[in-house]
C-alpha positions in Angstrom: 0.0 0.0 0.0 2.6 3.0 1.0 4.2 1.9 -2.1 1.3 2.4 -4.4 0.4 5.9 -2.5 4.5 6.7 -3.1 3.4 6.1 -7.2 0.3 7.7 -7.5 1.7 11.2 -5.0 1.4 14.2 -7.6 4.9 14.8 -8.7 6.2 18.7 -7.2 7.6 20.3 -10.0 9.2 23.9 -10.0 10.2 26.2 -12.5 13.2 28.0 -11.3 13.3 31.8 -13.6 17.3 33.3 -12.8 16.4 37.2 -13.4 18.9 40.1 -14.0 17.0 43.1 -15.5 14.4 41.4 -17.3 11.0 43.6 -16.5 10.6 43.9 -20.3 10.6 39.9 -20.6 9.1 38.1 -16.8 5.6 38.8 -17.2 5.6 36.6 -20.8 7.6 34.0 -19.2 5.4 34.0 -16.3 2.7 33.9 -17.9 3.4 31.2 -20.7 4.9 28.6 -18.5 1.6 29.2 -16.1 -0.5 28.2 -19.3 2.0 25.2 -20.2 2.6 23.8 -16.5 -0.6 24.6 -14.4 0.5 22.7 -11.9 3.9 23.9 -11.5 5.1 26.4 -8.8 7.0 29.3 -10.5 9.8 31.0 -8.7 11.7 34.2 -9.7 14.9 35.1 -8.8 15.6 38.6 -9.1 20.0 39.2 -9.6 19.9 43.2 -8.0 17.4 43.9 -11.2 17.7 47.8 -11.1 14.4 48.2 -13.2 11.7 46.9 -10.9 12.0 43.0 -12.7 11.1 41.8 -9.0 7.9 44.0 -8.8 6.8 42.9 -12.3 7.2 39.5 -11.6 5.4 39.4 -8.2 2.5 41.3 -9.9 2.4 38.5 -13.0 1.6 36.1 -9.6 5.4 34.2 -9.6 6.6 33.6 -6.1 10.0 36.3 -5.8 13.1 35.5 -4.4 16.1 38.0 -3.5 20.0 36.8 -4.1 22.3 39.7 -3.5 25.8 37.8 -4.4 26.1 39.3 -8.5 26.0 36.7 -10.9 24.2 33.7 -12.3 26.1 31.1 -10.4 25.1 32.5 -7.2 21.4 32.5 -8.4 21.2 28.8 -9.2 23.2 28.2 -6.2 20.2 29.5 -4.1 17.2 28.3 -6.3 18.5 24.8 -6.1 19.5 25.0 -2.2 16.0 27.0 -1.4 13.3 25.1 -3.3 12.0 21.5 -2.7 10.7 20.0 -5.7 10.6 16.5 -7.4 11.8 18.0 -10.7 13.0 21.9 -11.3 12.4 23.4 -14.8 15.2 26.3 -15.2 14.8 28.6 -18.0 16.0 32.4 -18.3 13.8 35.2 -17.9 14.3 36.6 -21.5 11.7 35.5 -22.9 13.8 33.6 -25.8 12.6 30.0 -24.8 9.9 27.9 -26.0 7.6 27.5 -22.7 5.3 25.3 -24.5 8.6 22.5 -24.9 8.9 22.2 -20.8 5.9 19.4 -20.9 7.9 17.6 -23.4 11.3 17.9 -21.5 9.5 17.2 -18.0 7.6 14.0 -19.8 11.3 12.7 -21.3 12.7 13.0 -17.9 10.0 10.7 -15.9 9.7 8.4 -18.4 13.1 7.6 -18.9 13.6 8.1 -15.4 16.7 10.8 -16.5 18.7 13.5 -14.3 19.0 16.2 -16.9 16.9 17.3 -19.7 18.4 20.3 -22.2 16.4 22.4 -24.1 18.7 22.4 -27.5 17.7 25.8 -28.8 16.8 25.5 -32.7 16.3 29.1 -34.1 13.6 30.2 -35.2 15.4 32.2 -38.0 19.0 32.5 -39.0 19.3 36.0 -37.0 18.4 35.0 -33.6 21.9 33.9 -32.8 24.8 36.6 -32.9 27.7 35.2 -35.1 30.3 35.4 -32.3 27.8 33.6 -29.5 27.3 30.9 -32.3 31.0 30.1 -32.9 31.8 30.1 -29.4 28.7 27.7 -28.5 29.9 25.6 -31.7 34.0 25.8 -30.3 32.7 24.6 -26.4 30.4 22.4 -26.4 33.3 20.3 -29.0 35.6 20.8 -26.5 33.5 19.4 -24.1 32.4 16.9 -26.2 35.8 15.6 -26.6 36.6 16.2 -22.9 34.1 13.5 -21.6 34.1 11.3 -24.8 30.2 12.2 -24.8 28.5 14.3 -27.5 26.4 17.3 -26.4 24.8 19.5 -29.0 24.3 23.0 -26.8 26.0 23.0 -23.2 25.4 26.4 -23.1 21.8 26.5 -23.3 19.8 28.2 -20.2 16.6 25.7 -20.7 17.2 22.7 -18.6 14.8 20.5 -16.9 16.5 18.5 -14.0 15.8 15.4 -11.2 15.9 16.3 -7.7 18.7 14.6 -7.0 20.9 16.2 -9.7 20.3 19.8 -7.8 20.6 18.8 -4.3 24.2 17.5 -5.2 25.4 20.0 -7.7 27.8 21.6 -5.5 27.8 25.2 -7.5 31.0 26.5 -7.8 30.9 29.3 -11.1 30.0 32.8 -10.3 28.7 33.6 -13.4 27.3 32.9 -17.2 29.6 29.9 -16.9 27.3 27.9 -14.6 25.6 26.1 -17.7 29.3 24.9 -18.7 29.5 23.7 -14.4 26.2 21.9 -15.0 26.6 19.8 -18.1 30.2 18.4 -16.7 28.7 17.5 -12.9 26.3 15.5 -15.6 29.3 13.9 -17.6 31.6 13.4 -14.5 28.9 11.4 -13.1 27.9 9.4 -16.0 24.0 10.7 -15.3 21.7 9.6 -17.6 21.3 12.6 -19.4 19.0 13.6 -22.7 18.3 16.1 -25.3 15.4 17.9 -26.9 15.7 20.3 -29.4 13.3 23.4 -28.5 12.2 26.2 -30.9 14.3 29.7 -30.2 13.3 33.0 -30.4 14.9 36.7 -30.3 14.5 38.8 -27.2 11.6 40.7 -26.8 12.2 44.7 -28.4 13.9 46.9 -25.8 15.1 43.7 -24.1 19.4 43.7 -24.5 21.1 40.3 -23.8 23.8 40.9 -20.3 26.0 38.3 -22.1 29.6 39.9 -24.3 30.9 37.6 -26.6 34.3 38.4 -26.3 34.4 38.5 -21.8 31.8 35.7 -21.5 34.0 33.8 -23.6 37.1 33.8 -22.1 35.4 33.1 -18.6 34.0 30.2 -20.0 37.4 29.0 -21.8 38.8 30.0 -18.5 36.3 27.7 -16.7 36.7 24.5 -19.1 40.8 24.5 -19.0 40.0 24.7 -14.8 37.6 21.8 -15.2 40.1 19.6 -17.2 42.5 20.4 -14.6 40.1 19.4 -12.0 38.2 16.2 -13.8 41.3 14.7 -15.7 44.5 16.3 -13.5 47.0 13.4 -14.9 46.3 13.9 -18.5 46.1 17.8 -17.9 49.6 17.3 -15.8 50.8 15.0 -18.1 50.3 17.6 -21.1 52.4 19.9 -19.0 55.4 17.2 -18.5 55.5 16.4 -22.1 55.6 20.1 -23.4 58.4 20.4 -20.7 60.4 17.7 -21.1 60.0 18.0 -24.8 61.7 21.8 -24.3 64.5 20.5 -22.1 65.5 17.5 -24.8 65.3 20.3 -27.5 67.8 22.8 -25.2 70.2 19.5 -24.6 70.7 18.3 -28.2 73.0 20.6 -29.1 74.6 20.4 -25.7 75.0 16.6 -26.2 76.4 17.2 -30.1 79.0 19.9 -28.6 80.2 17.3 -25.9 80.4 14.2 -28.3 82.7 16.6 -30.6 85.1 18.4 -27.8 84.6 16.7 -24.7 83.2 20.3 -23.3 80.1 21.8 -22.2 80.5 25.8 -22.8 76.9 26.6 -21.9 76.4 25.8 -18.6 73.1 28.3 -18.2 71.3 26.5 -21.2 72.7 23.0 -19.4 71.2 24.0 -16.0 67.7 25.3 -17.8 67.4 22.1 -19.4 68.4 19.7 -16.5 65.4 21.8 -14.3 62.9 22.1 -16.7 63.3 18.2 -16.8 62.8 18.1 -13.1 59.8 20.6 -13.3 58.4 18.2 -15.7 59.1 14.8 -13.1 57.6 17.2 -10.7 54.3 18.1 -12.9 53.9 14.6 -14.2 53.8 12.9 -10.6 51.6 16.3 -8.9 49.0 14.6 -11.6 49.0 11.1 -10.4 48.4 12.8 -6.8 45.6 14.9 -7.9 44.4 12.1 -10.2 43.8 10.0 -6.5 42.0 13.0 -5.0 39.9 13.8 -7.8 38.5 10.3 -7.7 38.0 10.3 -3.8 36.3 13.5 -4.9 34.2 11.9 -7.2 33.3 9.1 -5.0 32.0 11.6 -2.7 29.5 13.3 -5.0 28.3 10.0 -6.4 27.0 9.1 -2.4 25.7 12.4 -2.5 23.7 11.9 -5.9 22.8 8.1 -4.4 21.2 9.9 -1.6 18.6 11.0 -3.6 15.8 8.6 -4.9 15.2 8.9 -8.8 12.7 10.6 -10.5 8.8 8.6 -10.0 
């Protein structure tokens, strides 16, 4: 019997709306994910909006939460900590994504009984996406790709649908736009079983400006993969580092070893000292990454206990 009333509970589900001057945008989003999940509680969290997003959204009947800390990663940080649900719908408060998709991306996540559903945006004509935002989507989410030996399509999407127990233990650690680069590797790292839907995208609403630039957002996110690799594969990052090392120091004591073999001498004893340490700094790297390799799985054993604390999606 408590099994069958465990089944037939009404499944909680939450849509989670990050905000950052958006009052042009929230009261659509609102709205349309109201008409597409009825049932669904809709939560707002307003960034230090400077242009009343938190009244708007309170006064389209969303539920409005306050995060002080600047930045994106400190928003999903709080809507994941802060709200109980048994699966959390997180979209952007632009009004660029397809509302009418979440039933879709909520239905592929109980049925296949999934930890991650993302929203791959499909435009709905060829100007939605700037060229520059484009490319570096294109670059990342191949790096990634490659990374993890597991293809994504569009890691940088901000439509995701997600199980309980993915968000209670995603420890957030990104500050900013880069969170949706943090969220697709805790997803790879732990081999979740993760899908993807592609959803229609639109342009921003007129007057609404996008807070992303191409060129700043990009580097941060570079910034944030190369610091990922270093963290989720530290031998063959450190091991990188060795080989480029060692492969200097061989190159500096060639012509050292030539000049010896002919005269008997060694007249550069700088270049000889340079190569013999950058040989040690390359020992030094390569066995730092079979230390860190250790940690990083202890590391990942802990998560995995955390994720396993967590039922799966009913």
């Amino acid at each position: 019997m408590a099994d069958t009333a465990i089944a037939q509970r009404p499944r909680r589900v939450a849509v989670l709306i990050p905000c950052y001057n958006e009052a042009i945008a929230i009261t659509a989003v609102v709205n349309d994910f109201r008409r597409a999940l009825p049932d669904a509680a809709i939560h707002v969290f307003d960034n230090n909006s400077s242009d009343g997003t938190a009244e708007v959204a309170a006064r389209a009947g969303a539920v409005v939460h306050s995060v002080k800390l600047q930045g994106k990663g400190h928003v999903v940080r709080r809507m994941f900590a802060d709200i109980e649900a048994d699966a959390y719908v997180m979209v952007d408060g632009d009004d660029t994504y397809d509302a009418a998709s979440a039933p879709a991306l909520l239905a592929r996540l109980f049925q296949e009984n999934l930890d991650m559903v993302v929203g791959v945006r499909e435009p709905v004509h060829a100007d939605v996406h700037r060229p520059g935002h484009a490319f570096g989507n294109r670059m990342l989410t191949g790096f990634l790709s490659r990374l993890f030996g597991r293809n994504c399509s569009d890691i940088l999407s901000g439509y995701r649908v997600f199980s309980r127990r993915f968000a209670k233990s995603f420890p957030v650690l990104s500050q900013g736009f880069e969170i949706e680069t943090e969220l697709t590797v805790h997803a790879l790292e732990l081999k979740m079983a993760v899908a993807e839907v592609t959803t229609p995208f639109k342009e921003r609403p007129e007057g609404s400006h996008s807070k992303l630039s191409t060129v700043r957002d990009g580097i941060r996110i570079v910034v944030t993969m190369v610091r990922l690799f270093g963290a989720e594969r530290p031998l063959a990052f450190y091991s990188l580092i060795a080989a480029a090392l060692a492969l200097l120091s061989v190159l500096l004591a060639v012509p050292l070893f030539v000049t010896y073999a002919e005269t008997g001498l060694v007249p550069r004893f700088p270049t000889a000292i340079l190569s013999t340490g950058l040989m040690l700094l390359a020992a030094l790297a390569f066995f730092a990454g079979l230390v860190l390799d250790t940690v990083t799985r202890g590391r990942r054993e802990l998560k995995m206990l955390a994720y396993l604390g967590h039922p799966a999606p009913e």
